[in-house]
C-alpha positions in Angstrom: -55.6 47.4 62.7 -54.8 49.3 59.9 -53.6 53.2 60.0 -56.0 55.7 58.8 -54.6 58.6 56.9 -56.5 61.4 57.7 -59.9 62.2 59.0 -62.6 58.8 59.1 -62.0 55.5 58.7 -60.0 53.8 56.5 -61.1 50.6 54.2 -58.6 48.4 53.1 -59.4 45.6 50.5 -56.8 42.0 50.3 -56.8 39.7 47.8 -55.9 36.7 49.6 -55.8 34.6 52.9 -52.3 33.8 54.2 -52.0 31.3 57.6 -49.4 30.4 59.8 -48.3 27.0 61.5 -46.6 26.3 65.0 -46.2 23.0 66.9 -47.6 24.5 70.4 -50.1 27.1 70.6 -48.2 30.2 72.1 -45.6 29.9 69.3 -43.3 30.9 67.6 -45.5 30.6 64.4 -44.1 30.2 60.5 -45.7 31.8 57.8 -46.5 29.8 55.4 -44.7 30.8 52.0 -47.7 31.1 49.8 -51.3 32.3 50.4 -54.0 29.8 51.0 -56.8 31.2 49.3 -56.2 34.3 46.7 -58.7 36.3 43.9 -59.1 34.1 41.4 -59.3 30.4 43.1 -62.3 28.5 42.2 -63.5 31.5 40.7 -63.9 33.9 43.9 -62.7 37.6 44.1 -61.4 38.8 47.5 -61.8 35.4 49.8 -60.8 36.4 53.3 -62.6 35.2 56.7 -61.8 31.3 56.7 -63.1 29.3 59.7 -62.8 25.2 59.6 -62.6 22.5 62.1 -59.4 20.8 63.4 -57.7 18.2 61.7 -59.3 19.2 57.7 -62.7 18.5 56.3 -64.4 21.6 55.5 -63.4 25.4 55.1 -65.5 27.8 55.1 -64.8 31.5 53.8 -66.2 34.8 52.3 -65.7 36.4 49.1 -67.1 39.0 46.6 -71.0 37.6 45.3 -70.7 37.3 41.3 -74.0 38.6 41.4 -73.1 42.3 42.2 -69.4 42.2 43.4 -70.1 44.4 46.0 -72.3 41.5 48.4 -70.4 39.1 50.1 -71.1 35.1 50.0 -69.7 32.4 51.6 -67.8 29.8 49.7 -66.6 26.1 50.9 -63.7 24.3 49.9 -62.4 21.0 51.5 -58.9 21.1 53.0 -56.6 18.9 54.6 -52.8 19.6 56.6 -50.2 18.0 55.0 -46.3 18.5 55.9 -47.0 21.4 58.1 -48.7 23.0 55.1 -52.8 23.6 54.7 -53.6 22.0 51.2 -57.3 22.5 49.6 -58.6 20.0 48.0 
């Protein structure tokens, strides 16, 4: 949740898609020191929303269409986990 500052709502636009890793599911969790996914990897402005499968293969995300930049369009990227780290291939 992001604060609004003033009256409506507020919209707030990132550039990128951080992650973080833990050996058991309640925690504690590590961010990772560098952003998976960020505006300008394989040619994609604003990437956010990722959702994959455990174990790699395929992830799937959305990012700005080239076609208006203001649509979104969903992008796919293969990816493996490497060294506690998420590596797309």
């Amino acid at each position: 949740m992001f604060p609004c500052h003033g009256p409506g709502p507020s919209l707030v636009f990132m550039d990128d898609v951080s992650y973080a890793t833990s050996s058991s599911l309640g925690g504690p969790y590590i961010k990772s020191s560098r952003p998976l996914l960020v505006t300008g990897d394989y040619g994609v402005t604003a990437p956010g929303g990722t959702a994959s499968v455990d174990g790699g293969g395929h992830l799937v995300f959305h990012a700005r269409c080239e076609s208006d930049g203001l649509s979104r369009c969903m992008f796919q990227v293969g990816w493996k986990f490497e060294n506690r780290e998420v590596l797309v291939t």
